[in-house]
PDB file as gemmi writes it, atoms N, CA and C in Angstrom:
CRYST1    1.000    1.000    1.000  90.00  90.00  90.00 P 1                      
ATOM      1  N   UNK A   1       8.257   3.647 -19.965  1.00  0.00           N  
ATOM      2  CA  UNK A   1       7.416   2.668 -19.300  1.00  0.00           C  
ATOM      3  C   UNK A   1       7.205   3.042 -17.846  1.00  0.00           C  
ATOM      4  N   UNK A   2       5.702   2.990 -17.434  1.00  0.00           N  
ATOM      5  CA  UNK A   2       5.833   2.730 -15.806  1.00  0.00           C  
ATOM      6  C   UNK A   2       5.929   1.841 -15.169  1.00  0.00           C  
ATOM      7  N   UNK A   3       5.315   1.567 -13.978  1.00  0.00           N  
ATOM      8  CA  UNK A   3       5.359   0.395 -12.804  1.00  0.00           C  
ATOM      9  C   UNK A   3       4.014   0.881 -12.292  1.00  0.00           C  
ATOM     10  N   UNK A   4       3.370  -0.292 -12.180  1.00  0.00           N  
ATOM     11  CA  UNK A   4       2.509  -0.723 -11.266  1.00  0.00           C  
ATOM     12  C   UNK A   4       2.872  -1.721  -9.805  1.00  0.00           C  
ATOM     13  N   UNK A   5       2.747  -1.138  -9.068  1.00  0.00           N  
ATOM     14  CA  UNK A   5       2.995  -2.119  -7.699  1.00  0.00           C  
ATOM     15  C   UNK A   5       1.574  -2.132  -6.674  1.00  0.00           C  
ATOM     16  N   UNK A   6       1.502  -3.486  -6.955  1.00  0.00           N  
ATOM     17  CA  UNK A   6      -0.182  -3.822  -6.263  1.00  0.00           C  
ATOM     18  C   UNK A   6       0.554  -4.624  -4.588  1.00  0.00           C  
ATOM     19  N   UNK A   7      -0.451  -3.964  -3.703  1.00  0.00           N  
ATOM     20  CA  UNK A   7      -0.242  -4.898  -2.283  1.00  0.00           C  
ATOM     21  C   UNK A   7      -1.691  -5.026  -1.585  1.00  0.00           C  
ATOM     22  N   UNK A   8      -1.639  -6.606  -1.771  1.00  0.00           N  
ATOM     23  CA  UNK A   8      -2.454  -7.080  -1.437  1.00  0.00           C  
ATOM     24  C   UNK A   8      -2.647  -7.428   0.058  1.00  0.00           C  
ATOM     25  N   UNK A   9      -3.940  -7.234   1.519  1.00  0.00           N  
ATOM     26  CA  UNK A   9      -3.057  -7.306   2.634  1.00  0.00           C  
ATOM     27  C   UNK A   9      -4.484  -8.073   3.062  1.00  0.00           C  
ATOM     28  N   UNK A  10      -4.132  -9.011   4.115  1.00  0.00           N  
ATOM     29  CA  UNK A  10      -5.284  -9.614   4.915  1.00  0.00           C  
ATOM     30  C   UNK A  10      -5.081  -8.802   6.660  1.00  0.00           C  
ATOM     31  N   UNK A  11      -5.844  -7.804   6.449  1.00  0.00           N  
ATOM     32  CA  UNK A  11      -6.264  -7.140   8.129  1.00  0.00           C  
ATOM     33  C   UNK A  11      -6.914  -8.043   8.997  1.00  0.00           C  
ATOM     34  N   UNK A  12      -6.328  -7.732   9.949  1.00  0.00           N  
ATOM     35  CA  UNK A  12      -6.432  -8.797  11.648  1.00  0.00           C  
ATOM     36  C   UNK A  12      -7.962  -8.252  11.963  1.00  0.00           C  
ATOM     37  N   UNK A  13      -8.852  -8.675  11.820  1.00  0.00           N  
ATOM     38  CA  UNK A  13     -10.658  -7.944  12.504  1.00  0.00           C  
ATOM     39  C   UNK A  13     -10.610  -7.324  13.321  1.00  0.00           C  
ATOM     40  N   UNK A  14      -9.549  -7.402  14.108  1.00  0.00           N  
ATOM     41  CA  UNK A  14      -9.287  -6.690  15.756  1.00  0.00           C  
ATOM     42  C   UNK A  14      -8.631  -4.691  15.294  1.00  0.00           C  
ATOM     43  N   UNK A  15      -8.414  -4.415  14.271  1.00  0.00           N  
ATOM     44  CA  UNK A  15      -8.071  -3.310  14.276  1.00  0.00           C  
ATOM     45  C   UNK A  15      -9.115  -2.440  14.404  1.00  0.00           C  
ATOM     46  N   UNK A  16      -9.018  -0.684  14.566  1.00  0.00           N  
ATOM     47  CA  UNK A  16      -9.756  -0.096  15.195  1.00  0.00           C  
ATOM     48  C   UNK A  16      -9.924   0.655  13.404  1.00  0.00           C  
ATOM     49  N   UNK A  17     -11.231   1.150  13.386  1.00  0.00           N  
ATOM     50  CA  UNK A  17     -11.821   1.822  12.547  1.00  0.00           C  
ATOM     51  C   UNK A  17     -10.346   3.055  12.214  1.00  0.00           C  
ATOM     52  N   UNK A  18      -9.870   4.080  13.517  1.00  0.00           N  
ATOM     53  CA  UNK A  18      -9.096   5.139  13.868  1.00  0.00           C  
ATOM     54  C   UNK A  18      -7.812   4.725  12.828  1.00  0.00           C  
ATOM     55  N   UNK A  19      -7.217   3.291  13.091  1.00  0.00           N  
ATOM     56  CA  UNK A  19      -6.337   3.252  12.786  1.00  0.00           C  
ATOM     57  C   UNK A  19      -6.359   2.269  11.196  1.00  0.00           C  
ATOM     58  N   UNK A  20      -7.320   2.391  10.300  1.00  0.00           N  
ATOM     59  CA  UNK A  20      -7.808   2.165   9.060  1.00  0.00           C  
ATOM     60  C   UNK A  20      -7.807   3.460   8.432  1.00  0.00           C  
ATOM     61  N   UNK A  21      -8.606   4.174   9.034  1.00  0.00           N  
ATOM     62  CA  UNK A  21      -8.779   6.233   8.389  1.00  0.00           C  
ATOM     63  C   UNK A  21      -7.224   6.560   8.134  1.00  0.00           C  
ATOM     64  N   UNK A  22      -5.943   6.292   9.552  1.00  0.00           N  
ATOM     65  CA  UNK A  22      -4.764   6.541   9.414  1.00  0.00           C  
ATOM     66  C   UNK A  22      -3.972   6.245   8.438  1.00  0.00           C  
ATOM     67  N   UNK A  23      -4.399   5.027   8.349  1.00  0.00           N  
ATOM     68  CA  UNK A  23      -3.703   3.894   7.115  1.00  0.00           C  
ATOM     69  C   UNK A  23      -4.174   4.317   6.100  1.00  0.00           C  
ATOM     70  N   UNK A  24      -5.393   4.463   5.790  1.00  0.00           N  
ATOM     71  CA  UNK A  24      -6.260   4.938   3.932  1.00  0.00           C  
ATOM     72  C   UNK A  24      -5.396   5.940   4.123  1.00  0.00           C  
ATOM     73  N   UNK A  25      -5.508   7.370   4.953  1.00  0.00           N  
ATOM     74  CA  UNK A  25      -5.391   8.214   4.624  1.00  0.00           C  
ATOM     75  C   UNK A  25      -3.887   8.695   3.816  1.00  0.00           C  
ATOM     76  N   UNK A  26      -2.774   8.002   4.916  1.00  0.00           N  
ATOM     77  CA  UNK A  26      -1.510   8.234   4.577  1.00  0.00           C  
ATOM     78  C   UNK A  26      -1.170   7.403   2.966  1.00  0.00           C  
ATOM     79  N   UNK A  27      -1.575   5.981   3.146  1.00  0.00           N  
ATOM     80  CA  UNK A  27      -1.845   5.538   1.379  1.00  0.00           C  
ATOM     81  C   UNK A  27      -1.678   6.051   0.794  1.00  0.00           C  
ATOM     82  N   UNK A  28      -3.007   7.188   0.808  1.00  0.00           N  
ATOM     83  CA  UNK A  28      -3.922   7.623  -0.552  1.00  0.00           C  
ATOM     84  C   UNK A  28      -3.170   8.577  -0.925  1.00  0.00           C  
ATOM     85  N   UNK A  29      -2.160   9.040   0.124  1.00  0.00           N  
ATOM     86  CA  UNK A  29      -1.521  10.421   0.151  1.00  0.00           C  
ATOM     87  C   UNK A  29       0.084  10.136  -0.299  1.00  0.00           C  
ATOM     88  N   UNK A  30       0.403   9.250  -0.641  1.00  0.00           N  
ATOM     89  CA  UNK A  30       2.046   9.039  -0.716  1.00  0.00           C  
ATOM     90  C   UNK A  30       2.952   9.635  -2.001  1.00  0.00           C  
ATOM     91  N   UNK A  31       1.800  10.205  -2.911  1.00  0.00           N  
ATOM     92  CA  UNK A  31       2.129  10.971  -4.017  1.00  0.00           C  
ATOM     93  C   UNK A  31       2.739  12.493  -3.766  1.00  0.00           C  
ATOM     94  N   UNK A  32       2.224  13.109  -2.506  1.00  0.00           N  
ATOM     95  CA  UNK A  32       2.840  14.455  -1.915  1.00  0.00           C  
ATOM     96  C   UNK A  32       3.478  14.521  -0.966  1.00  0.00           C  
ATOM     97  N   UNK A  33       4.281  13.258  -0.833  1.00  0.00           N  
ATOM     98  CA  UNK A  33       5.448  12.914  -0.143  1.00  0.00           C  
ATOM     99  C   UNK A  33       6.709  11.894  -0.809  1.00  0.00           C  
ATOM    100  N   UNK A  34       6.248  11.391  -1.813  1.00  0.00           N  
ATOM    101  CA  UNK A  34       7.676  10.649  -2.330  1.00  0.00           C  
ATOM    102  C   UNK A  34       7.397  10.701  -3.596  1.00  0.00           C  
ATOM    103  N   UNK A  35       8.362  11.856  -4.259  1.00  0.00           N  
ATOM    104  CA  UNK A  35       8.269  12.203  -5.498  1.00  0.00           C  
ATOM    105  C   UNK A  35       7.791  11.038  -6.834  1.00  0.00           C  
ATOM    106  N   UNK A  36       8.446  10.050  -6.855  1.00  0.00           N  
ATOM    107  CA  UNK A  36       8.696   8.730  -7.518  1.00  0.00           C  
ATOM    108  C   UNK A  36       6.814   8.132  -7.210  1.00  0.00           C  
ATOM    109  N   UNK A  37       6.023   8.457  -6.683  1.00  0.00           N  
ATOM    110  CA  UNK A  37       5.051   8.313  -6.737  1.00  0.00           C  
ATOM    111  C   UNK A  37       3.947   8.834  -7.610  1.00  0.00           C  
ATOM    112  N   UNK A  38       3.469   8.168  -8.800  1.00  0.00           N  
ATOM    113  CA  UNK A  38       2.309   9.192  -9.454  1.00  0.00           C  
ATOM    114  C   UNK A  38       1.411   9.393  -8.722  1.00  0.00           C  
ATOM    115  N   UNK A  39       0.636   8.066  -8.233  1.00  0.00           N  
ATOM    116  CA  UNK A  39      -0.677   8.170  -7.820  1.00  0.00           C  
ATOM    117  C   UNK A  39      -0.751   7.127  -7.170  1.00  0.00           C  
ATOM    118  N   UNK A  40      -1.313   6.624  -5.715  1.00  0.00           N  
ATOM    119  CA  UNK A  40      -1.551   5.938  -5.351  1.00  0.00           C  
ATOM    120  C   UNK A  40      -3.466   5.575  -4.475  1.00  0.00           C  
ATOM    121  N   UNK A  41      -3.475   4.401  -4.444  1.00  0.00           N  
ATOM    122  CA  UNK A  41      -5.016   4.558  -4.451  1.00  0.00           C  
ATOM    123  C   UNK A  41      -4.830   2.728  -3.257  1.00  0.00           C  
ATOM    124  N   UNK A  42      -5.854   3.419  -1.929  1.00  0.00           N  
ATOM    125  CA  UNK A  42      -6.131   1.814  -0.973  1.00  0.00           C  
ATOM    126  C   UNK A  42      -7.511   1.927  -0.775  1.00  0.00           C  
ATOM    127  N   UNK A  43      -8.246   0.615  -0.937  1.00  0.00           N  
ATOM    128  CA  UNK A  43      -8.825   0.559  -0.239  1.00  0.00           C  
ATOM    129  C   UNK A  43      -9.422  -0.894   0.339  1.00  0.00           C  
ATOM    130  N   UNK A  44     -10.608  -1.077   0.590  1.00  0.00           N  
ATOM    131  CA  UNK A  44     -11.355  -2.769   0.794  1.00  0.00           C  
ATOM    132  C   UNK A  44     -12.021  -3.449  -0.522  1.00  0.00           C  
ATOM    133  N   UNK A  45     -11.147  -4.349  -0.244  1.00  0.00           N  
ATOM    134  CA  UNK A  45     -12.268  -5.510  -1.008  1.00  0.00           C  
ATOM    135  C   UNK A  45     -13.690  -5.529  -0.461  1.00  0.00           C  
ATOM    136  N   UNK A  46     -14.485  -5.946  -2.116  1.00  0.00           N  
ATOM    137  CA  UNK A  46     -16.145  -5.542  -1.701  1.00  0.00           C  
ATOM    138  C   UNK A  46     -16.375  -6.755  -2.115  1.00  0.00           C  
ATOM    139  N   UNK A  47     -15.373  -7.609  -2.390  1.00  0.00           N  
ATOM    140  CA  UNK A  47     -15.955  -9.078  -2.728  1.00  0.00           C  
ATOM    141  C   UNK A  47     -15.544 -10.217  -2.239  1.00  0.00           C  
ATOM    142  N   UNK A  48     -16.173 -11.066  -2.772  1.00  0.00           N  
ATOM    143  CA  UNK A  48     -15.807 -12.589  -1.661  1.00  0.00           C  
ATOM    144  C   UNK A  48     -14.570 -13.411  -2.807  1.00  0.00           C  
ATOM    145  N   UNK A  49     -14.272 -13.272  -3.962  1.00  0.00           N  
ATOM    146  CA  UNK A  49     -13.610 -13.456  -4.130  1.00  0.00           C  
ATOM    147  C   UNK A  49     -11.651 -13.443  -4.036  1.00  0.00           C  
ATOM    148  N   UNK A  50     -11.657 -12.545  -2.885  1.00  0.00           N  
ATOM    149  CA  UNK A  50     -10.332 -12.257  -2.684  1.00  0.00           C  
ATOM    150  C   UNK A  50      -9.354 -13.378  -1.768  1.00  0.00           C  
ATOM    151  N   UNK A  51      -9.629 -14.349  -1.793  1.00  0.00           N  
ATOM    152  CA  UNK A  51      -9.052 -15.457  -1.033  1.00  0.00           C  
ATOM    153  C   UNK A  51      -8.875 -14.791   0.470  1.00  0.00           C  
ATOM    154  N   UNK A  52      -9.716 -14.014   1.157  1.00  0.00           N  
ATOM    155  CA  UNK A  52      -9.172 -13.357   2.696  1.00  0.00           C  
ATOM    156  C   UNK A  52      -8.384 -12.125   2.454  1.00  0.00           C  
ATOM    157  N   UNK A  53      -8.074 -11.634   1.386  1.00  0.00           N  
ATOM    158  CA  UNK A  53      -7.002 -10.595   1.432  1.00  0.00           C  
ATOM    159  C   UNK A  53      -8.523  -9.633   1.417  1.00  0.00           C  
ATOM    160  N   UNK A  54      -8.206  -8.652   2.296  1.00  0.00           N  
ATOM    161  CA  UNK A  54      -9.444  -7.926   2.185  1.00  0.00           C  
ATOM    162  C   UNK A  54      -9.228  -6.528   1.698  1.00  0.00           C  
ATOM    163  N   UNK A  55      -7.949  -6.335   1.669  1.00  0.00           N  
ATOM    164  CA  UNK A  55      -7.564  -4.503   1.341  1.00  0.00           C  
ATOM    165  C   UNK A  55      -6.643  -4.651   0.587  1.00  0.00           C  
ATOM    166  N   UNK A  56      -6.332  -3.808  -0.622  1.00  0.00           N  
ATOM    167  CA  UNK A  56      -5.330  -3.458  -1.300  1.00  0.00           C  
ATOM    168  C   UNK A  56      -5.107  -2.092  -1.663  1.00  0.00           C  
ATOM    169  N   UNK A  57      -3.126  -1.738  -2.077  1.00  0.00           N  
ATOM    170  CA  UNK A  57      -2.995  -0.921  -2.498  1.00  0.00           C  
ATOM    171  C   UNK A  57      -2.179  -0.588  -3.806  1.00  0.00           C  
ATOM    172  N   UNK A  58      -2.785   0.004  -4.393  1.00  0.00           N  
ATOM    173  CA  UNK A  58      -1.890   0.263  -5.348  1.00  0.00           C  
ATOM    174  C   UNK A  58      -1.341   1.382  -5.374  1.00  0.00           C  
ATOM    175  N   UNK A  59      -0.327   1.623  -6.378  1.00  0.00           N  
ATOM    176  CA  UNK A  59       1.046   2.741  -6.464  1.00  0.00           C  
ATOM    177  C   UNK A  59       1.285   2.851  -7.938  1.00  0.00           C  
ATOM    178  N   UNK A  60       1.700   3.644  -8.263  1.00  0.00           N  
ATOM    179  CA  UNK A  60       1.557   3.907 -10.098  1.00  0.00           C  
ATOM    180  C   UNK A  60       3.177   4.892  -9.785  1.00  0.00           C  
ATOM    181  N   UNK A  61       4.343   4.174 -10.301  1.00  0.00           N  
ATOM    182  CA  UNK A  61       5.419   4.620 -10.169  1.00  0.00           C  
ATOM    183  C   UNK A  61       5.962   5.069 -12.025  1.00  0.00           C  
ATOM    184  N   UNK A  62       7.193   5.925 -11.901  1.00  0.00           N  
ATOM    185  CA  UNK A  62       7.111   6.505 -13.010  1.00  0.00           C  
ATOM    186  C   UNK A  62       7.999   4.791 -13.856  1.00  0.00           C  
ATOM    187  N   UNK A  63       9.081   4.090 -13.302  1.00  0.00           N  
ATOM    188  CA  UNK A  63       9.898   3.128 -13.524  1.00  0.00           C  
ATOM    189  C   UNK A  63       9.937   1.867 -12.840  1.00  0.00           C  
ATOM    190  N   UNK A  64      10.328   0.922 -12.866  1.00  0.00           N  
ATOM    191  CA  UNK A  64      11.396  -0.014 -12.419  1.00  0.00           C  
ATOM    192  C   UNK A  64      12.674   0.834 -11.604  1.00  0.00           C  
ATOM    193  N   UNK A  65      13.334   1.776 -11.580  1.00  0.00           N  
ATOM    194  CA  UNK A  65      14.360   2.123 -11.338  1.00  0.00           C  
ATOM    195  C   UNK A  65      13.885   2.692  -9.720  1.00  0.00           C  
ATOM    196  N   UNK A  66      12.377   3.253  -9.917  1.00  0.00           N  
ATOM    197  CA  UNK A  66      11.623   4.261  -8.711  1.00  0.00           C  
ATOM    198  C   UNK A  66      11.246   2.990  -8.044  1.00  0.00           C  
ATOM    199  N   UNK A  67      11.118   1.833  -7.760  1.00  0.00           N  
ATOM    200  CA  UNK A  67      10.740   0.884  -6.794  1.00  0.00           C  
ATOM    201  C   UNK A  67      11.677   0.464  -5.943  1.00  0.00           C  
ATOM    202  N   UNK A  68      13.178   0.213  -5.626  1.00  0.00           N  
ATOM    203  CA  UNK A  68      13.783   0.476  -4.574  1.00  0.00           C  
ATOM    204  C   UNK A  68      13.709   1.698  -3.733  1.00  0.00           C  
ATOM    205  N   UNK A  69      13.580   2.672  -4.369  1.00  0.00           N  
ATOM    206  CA  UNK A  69      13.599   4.345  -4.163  1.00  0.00           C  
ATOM    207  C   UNK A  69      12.284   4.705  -3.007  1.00  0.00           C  
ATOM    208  N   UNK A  70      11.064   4.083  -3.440  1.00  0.00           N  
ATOM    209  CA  UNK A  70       9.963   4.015  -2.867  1.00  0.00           C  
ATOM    210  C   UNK A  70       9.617   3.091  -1.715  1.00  0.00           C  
ATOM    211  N   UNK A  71      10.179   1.822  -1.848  1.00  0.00           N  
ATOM    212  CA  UNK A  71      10.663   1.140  -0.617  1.00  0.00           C  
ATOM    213  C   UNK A  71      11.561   1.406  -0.017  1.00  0.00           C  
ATOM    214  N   UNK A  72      12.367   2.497  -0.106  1.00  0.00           N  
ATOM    215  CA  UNK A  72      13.270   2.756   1.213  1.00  0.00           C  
ATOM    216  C   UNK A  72      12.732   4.117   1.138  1.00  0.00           C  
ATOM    217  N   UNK A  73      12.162   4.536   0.704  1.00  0.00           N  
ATOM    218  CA  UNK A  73      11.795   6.210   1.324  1.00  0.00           C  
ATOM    219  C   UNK A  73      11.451   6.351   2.835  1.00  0.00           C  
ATOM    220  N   UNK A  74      11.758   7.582   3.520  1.00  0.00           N  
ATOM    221  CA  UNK A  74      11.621   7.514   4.835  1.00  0.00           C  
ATOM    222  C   UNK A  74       9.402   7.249   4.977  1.00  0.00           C  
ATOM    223  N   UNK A  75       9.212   8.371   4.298  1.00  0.00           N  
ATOM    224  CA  UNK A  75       7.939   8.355   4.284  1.00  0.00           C  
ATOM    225  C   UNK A  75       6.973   7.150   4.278  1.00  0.00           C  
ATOM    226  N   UNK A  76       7.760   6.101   3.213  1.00  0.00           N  
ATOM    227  CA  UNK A  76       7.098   4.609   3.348  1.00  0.00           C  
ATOM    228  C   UNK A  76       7.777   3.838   4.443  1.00  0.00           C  
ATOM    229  N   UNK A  77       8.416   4.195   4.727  1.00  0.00           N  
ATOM    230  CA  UNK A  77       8.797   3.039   6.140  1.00  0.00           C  
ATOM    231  C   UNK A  77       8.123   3.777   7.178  1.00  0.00           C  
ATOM    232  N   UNK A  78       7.932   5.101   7.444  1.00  0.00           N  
ATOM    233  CA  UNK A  78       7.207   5.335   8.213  1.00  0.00           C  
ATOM    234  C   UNK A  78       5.559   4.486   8.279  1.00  0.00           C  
ATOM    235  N   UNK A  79       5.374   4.415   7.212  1.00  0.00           N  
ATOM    236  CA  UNK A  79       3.937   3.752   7.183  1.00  0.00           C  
ATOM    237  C   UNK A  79       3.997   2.515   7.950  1.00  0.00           C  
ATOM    238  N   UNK A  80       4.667   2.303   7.408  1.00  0.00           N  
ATOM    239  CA  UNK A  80       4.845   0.120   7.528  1.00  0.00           C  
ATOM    240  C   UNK A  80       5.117   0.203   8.769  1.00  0.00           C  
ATOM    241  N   UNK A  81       6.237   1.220   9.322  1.00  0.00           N  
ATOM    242  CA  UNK A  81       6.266   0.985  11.309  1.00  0.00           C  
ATOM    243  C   UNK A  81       4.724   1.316  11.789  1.00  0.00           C  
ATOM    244  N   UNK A  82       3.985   2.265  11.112  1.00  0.00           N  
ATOM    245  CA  UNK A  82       3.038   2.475  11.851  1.00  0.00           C  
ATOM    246  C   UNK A  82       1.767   0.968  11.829  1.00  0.00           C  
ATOM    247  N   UNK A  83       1.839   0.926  10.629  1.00  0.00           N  
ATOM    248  CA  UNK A  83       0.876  -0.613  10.416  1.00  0.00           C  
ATOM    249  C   UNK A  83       1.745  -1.875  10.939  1.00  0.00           C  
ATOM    250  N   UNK A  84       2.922  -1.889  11.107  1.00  0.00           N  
ATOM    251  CA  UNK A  84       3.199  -2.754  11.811  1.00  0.00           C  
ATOM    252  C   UNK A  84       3.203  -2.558  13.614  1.00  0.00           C  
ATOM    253  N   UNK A  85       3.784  -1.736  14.436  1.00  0.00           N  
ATOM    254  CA  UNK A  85       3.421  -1.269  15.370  1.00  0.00           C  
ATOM    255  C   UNK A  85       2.091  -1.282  16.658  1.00  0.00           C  
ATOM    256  N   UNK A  86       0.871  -1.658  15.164  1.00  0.00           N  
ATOM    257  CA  UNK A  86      -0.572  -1.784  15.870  1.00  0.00           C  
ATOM    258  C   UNK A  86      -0.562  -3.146  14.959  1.00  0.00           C  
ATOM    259  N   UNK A  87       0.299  -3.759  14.508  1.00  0.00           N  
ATOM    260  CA  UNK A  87      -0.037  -5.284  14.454  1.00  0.00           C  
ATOM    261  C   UNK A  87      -1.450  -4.973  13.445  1.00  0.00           C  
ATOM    262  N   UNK A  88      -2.001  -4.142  12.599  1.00  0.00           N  
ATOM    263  CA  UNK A  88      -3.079  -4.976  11.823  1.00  0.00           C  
ATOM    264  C   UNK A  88      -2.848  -5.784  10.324  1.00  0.00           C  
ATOM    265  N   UNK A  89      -1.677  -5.878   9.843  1.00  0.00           N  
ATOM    266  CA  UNK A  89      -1.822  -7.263   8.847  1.00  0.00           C  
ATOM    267  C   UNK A  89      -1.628  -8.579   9.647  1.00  0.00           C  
ATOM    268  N   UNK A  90      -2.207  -9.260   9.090  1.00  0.00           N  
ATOM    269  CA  UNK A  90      -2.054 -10.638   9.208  1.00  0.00           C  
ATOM    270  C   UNK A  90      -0.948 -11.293   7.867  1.00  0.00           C  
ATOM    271  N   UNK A  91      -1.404 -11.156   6.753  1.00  0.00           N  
ATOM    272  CA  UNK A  91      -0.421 -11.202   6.157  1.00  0.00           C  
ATOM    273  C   UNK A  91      -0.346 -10.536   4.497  1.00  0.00           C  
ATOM    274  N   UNK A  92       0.783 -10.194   3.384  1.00  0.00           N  
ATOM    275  CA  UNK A  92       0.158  -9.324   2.541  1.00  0.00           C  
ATOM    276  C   UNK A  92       1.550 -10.093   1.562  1.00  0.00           C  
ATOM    277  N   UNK A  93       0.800  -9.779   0.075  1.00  0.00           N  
ATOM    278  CA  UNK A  93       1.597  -9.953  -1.112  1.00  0.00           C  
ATOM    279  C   UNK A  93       1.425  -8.874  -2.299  1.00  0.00           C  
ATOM    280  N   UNK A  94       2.683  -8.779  -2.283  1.00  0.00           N  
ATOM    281  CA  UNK A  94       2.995  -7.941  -3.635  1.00  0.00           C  
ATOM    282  C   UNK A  94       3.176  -8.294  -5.156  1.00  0.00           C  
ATOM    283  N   UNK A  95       2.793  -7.446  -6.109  1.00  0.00           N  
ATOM    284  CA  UNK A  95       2.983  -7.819  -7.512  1.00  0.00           C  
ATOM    285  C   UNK A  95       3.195  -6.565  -8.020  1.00  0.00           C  
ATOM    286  N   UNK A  96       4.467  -6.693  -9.190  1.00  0.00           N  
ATOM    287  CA  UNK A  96       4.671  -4.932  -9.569  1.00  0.00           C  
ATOM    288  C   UNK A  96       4.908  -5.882 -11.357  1.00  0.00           C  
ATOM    289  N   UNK A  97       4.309  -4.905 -12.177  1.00  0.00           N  
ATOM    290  CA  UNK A  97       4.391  -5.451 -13.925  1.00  0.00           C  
ATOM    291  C   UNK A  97       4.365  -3.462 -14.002  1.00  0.00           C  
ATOM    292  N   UNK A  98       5.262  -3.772 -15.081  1.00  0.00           N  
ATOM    293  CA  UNK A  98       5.439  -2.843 -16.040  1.00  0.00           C  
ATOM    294  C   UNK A  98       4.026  -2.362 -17.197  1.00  0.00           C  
ATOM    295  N   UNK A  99       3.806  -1.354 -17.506  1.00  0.00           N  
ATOM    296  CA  UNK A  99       3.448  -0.635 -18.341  1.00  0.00           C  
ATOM    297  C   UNK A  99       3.891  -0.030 -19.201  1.00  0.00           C  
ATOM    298  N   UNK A 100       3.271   0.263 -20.815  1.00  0.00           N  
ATOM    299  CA  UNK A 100       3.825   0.777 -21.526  1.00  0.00           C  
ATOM    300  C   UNK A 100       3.093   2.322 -21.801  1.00  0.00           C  
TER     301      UNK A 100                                                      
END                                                                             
């Protein structure tokens, strides 16, 4: 079985284009830095249905066992200091379900 882990995030309007490219980019990229990663994929909501959450990301992990592993990787905390650091969430929720 895998893991899916979805994060859902509401961005502050005040962030800079520079530091969105930074953020997609490192995202999109977390598969050739933390093994336990298949594939990961961010980007914007294109619809009005998202209650304000305007960006999400998802992560396609091999387990349940790889989701502590991936939240403490240096590589993902590096992220989160950097998106936290310039302050652009406002606020974000997670959901992770299994696959067969």
């Amino acid at each position: 079985m895998g893991l899916i882990h979805i994060v859902l995030f509401k961005l502050k309007p005040t962030f800079s284009v520079q530091t969105f490219e930074q953020a997609s980019s490192s995202l999109n990229k977390m598969s050739s830095h933390i093994p336990q990663v298949k594939h990961s994929s961010f980007g914007k909501n294109l619809t009005q249905r998202g209650k304000g959450y305007t960006h999400a990301v998802v992560v396609e992990l091999g387990s349940m066992d790889d989701l502590p592993i991936y939240i403490d990787h240096p590589h993902h905390q590096a992220i989160l200091k950097d998106l936290k650091e310039v302050m652009i969430i406002e606020d974000s929720i997670a959901v992770d379900y299994e696959t067969s």
